[in-house]
Backbone as a printed PyTorch tensor [residue, N CA C, xyz], in Angstrom:
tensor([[[ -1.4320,  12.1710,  24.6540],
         [ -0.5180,  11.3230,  23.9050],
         [ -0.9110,  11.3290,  22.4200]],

        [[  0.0630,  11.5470,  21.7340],
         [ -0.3680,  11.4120,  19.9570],
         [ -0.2980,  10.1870,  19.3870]],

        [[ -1.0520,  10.0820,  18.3470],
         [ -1.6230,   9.0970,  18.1070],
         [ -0.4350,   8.3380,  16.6980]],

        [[  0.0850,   7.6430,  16.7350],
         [  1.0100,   7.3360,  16.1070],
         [  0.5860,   6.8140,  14.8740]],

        [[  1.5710,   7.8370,  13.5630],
         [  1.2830,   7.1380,  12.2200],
         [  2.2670,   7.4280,  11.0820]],

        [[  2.2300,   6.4410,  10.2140],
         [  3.4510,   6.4880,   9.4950],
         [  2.6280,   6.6700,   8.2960]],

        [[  3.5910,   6.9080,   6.6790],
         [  3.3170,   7.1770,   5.3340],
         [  4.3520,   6.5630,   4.6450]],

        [[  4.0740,   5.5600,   4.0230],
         [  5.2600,   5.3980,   2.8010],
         [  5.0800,   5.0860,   1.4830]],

        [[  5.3050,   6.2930,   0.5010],
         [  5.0330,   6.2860,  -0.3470],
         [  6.3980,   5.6300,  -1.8560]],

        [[  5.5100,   4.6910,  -2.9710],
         [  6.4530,   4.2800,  -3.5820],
         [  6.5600,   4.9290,  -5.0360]],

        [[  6.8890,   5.4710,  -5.7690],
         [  6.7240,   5.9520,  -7.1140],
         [  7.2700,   5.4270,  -8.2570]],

        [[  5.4910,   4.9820,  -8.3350],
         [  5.4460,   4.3090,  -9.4190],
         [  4.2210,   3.6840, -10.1160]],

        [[  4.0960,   3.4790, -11.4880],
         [  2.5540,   3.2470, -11.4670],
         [  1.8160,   2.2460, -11.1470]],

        [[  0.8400,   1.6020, -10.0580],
         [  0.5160,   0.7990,  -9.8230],
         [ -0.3970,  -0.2490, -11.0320]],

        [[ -0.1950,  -0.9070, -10.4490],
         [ -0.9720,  -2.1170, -11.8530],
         [ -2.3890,  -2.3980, -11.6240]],

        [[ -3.5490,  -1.8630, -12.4520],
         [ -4.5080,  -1.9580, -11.7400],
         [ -5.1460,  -3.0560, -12.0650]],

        [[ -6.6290,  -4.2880, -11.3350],
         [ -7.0070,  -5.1830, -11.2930],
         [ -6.8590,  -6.1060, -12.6940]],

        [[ -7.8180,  -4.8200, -13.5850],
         [ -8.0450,  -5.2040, -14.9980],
         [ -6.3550,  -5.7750, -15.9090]],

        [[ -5.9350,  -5.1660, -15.1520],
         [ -4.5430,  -5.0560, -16.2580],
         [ -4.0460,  -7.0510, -15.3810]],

        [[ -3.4740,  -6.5740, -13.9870],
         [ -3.4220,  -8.4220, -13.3250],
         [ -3.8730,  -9.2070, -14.0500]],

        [[ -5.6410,  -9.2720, -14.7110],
         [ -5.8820, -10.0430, -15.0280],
         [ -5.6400, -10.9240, -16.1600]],

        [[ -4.9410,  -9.6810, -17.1640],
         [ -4.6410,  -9.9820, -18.8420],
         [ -3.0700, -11.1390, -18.7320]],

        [[ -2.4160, -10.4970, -17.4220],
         [ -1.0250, -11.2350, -17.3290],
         [ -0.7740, -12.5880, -16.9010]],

        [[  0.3140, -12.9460, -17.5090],
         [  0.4580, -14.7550, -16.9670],
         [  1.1190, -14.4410, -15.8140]],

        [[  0.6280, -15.4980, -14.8110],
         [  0.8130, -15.7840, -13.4260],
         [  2.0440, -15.4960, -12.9220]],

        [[  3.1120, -16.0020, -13.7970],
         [  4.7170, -15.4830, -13.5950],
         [  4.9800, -13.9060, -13.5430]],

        [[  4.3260, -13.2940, -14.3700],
         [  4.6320, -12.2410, -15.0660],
         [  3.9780, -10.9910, -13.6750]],

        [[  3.0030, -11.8800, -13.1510],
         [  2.2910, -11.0870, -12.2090],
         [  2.6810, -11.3710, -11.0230]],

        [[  3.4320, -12.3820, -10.6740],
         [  3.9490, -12.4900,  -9.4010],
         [  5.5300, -11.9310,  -9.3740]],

        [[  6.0020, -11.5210, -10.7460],
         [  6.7650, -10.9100, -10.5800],
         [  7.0030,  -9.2380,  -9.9310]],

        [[  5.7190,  -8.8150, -10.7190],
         [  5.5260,  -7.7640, -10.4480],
         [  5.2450,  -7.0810,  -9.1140]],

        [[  4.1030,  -8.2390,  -8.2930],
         [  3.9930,  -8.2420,  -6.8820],
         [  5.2250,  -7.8650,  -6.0050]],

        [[  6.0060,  -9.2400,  -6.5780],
         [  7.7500,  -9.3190,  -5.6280],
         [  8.2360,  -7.8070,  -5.6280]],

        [[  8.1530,  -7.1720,  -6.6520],
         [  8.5350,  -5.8100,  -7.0640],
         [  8.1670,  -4.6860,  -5.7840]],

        [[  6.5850,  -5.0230,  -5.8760],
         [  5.9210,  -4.3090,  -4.9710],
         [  6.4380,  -4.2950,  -3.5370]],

        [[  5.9580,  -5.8370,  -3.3890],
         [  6.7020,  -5.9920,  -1.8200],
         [  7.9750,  -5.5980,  -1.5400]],

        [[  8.7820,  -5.8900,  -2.4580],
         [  9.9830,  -5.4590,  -2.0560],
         [ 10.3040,  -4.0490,  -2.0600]],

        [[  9.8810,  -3.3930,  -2.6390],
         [  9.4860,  -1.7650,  -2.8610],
         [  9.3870,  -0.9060,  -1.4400]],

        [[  8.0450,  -1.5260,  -0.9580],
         [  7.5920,  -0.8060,   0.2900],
         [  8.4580,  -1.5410,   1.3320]],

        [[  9.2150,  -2.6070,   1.2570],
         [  9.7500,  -3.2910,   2.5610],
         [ 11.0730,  -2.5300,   2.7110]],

        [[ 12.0050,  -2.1150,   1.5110],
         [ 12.9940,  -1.0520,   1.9500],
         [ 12.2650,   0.2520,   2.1550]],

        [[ 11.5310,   0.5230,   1.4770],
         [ 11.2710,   2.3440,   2.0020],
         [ 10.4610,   2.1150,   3.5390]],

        [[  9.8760,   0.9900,   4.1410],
         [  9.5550,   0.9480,   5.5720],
         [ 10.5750,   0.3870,   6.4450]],

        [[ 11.5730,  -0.0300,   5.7090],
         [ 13.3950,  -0.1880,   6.5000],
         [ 14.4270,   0.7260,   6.9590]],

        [[ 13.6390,   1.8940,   5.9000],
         [ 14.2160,   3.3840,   6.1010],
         [ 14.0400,   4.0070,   6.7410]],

        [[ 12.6300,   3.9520,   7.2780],
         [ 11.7850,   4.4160,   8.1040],
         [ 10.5780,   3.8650,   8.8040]],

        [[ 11.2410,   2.7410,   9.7950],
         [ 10.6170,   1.7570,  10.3900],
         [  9.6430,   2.2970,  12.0930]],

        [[  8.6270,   2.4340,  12.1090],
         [  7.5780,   2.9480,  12.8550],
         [  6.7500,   1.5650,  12.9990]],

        [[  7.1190,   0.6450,  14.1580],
         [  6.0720,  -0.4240,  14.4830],
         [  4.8450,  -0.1080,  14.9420]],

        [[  3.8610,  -0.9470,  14.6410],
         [  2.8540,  -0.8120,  15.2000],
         [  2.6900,  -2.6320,  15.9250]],

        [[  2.4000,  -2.4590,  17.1550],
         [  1.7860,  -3.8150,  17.7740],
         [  0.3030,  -4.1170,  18.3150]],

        [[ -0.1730,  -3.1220,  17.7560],
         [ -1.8990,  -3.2620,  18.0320],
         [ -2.4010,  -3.2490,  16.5830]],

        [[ -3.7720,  -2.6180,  16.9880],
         [ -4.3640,  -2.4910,  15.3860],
         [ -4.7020,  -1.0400,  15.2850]],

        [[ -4.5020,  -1.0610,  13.7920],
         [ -3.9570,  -0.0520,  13.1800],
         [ -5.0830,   0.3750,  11.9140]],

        [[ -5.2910,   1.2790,  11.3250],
         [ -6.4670,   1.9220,  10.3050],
         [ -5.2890,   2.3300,   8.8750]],

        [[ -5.4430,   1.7920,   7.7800],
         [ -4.7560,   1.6740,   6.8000],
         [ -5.6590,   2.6150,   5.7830]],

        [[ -4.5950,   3.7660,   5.0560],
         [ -5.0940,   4.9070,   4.2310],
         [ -4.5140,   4.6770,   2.7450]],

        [[ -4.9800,   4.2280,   1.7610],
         [ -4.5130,   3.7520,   0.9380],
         [ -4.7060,   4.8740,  -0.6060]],

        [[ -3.6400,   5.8620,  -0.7250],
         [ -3.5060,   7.1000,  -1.5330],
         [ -3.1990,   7.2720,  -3.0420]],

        [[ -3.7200,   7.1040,  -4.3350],
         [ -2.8660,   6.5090,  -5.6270],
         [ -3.0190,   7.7810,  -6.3420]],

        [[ -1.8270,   8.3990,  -6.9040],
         [ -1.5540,   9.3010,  -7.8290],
         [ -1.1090,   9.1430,  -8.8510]],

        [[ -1.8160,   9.4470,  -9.9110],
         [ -1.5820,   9.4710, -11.3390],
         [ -1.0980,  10.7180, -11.7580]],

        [[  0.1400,  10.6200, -12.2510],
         [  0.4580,  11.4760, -13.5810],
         [ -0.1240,  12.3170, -14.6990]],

        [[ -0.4940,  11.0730, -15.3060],
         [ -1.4050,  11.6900, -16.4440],
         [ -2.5050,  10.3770, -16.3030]],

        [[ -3.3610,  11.1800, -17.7700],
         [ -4.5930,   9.9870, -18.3450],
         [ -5.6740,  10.0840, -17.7710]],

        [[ -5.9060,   8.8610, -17.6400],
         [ -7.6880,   8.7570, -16.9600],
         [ -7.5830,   8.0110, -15.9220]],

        [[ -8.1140,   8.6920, -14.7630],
         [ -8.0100,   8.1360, -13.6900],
         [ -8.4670,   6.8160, -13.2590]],

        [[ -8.2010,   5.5100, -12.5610],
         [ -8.6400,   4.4180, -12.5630],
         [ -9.6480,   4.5170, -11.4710]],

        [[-10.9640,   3.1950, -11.3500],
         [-11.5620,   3.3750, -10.1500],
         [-10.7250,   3.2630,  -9.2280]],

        [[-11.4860,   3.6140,  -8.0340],
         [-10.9050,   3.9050,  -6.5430],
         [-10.2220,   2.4660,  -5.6310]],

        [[-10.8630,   1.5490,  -6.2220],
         [ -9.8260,   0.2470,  -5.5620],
         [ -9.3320,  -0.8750,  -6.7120]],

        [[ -9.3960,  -0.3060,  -7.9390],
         [ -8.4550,  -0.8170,  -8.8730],
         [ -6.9260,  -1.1090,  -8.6910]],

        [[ -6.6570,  -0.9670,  -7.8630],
         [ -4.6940,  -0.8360,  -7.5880],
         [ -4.6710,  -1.8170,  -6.2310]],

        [[ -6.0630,  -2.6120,  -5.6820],
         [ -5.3830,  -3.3180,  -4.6330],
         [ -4.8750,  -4.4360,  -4.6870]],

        [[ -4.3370,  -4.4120,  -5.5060],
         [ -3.4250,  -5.7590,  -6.1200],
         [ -1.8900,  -4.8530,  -5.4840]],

        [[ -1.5730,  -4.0960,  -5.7630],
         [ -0.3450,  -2.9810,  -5.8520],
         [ -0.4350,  -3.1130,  -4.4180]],

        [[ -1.6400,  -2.6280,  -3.8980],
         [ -1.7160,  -2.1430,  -2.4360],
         [ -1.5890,  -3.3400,  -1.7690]],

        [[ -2.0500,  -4.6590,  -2.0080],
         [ -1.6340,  -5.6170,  -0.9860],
         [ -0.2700,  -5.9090,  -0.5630]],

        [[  0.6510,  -6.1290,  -1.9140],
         [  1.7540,  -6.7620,  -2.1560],
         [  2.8210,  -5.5650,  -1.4310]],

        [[  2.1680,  -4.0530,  -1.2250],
         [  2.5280,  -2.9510,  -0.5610],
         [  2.8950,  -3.2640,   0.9090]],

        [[  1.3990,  -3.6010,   1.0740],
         [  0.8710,  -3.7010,   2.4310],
         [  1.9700,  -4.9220,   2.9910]],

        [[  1.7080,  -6.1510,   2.6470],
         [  3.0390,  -7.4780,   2.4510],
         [  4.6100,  -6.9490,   3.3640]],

        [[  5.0090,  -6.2850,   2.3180],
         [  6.2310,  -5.7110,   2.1130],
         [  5.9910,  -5.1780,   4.0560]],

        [[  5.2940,  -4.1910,   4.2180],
         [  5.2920,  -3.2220,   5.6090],
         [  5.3710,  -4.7250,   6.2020]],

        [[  4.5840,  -5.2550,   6.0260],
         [  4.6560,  -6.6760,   7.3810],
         [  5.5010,  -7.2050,   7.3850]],

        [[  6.5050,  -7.7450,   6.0610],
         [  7.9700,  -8.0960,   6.2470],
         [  8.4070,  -7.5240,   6.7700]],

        [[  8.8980,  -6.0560,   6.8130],
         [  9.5120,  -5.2670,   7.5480],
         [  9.3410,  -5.1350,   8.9560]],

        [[  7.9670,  -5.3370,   9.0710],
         [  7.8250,  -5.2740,  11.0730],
         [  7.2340,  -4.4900,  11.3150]],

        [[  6.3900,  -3.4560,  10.2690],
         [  5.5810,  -2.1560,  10.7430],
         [  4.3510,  -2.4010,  11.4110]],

        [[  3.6340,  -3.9470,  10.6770],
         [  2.7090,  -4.2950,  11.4230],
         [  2.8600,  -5.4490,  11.9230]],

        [[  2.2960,  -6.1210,  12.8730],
         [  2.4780,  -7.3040,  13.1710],
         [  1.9290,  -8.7000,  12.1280]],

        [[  0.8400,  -8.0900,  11.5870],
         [  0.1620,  -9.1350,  10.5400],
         [ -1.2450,  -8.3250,  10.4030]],

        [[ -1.4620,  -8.7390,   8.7650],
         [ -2.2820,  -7.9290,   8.0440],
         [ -3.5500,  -8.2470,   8.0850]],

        [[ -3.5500,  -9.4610,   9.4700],
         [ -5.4600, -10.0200,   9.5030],
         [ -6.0050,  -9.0260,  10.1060]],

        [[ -7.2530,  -9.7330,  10.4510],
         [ -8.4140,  -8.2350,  10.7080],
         [ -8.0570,  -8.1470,  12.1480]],

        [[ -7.0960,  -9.1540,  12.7010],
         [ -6.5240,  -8.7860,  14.0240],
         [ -6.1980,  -7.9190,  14.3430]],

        [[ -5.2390,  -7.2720,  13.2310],
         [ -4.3000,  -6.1340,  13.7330],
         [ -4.6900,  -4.4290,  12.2390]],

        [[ -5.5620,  -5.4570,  11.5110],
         [ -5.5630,  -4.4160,  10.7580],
         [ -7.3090,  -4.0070,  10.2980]],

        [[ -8.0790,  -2.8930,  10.9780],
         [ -9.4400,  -2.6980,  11.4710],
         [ -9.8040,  -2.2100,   9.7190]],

        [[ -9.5120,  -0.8100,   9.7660],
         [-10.1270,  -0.8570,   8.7430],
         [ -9.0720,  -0.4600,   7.2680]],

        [[ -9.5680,  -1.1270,   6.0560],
         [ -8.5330,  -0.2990,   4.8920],
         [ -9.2160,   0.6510,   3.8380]],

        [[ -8.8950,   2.0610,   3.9150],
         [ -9.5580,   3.4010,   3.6620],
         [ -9.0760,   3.6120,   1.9410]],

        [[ -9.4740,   3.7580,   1.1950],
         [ -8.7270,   3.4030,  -0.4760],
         [ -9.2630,   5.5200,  -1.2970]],

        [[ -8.5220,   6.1640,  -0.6650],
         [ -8.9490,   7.0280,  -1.3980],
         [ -9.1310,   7.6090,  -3.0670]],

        [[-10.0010,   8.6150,  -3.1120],
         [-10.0560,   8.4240,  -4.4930],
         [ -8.2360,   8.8780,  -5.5310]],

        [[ -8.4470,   8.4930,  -6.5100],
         [ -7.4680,   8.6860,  -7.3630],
         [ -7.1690,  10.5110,  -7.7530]],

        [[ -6.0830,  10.3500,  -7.5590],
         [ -5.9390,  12.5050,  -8.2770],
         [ -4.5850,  12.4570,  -8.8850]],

        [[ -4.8510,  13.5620,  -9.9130],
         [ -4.0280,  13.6610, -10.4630],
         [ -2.7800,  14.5640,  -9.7140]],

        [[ -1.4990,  14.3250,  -9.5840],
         [ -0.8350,  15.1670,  -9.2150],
         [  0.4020,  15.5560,  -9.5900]],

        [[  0.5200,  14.7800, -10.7910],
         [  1.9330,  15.4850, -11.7150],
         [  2.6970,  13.7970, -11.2850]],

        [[  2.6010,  12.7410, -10.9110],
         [  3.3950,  11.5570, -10.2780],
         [  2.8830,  10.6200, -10.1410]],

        [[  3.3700,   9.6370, -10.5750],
         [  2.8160,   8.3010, -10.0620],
         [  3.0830,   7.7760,  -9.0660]],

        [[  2.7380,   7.8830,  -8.1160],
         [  2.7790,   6.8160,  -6.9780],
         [  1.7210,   5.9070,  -6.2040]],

        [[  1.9060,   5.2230,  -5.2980],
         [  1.0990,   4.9530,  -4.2500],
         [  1.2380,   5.1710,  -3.0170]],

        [[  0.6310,   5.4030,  -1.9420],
         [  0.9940,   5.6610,  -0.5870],
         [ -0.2820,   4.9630,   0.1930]],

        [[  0.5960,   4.0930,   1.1460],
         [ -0.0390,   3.7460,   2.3780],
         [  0.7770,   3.9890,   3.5160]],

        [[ -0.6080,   4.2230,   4.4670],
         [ -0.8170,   5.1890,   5.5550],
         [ -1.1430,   4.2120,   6.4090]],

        [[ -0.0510,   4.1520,   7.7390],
         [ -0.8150,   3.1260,   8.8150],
         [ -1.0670,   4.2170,   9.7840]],

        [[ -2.1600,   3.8840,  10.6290],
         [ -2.6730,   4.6790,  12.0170],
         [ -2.9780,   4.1950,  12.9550]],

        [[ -2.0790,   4.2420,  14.0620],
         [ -2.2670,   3.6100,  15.2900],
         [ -3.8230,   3.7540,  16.0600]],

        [[ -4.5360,   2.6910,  16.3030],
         [ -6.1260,   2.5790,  16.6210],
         [ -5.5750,   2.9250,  18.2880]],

        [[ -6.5050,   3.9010,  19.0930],
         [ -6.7480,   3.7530,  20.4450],
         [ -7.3090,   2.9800,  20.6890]],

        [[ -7.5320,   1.8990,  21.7420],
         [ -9.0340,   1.2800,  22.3500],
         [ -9.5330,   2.2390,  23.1670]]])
């Protein structure tokens, strides 16, 4: 039996920690809403539930510049992550259902995006 897993990627540049922090609270929960709502249609498009727990791959591509550290964007990635659980991909984002979250490094690849990766856990 294969092991079930989805990808949905959003394009666009994620906002990384340092930057959250400079913004007023409005300004940053706007941006979140953005997020969530982002990944909750592109996982509406392509809706793959998971009802167990699941291993989360968390992918960020830059365009240009200088690459950010490796979990600078989980501000982006939560409000990502959010969005999939509105949608129904996971059941809920506690450590119930969600084991481990994998934040790979940053590369350049001509695009900005982000991509998270859910993976269905065997017991």
């Amino acid at each position: 039996m294969a092991i079930k897993t989805v990808t949905y990627t959003y394009e666009a540049k994620p906002i990384t920690l340092n930057k959250y922090r400079t913004l007023h609270y409005r300004v940053w929960g706007h941006i979140n809403k953005q997020w969530r709502t982002a990944f909750f249609y592109l996982a509406k498009q392509n809706l793959v539930q998971f009802t167990g727990l699941v291993d989360v791959i968390v992918k960020h591509e830059v365009k240009k510049g200088v690459l950010a550290d490796t979990s600078a964007i989980v501000a982006s990635y939560k409000a990502g992550q959010d969005g999939c659980k509105d949608a129904g991909v996971i059941v809920d984002d506690s450590p119930k259902y969600v084991r481990n979250v994998t934040f790979l490094t940053p590369e350049k690849t001509g695009r900005n995006a982000l991509s998270i990766t859910f993976i269905e856990v065997k017991n």
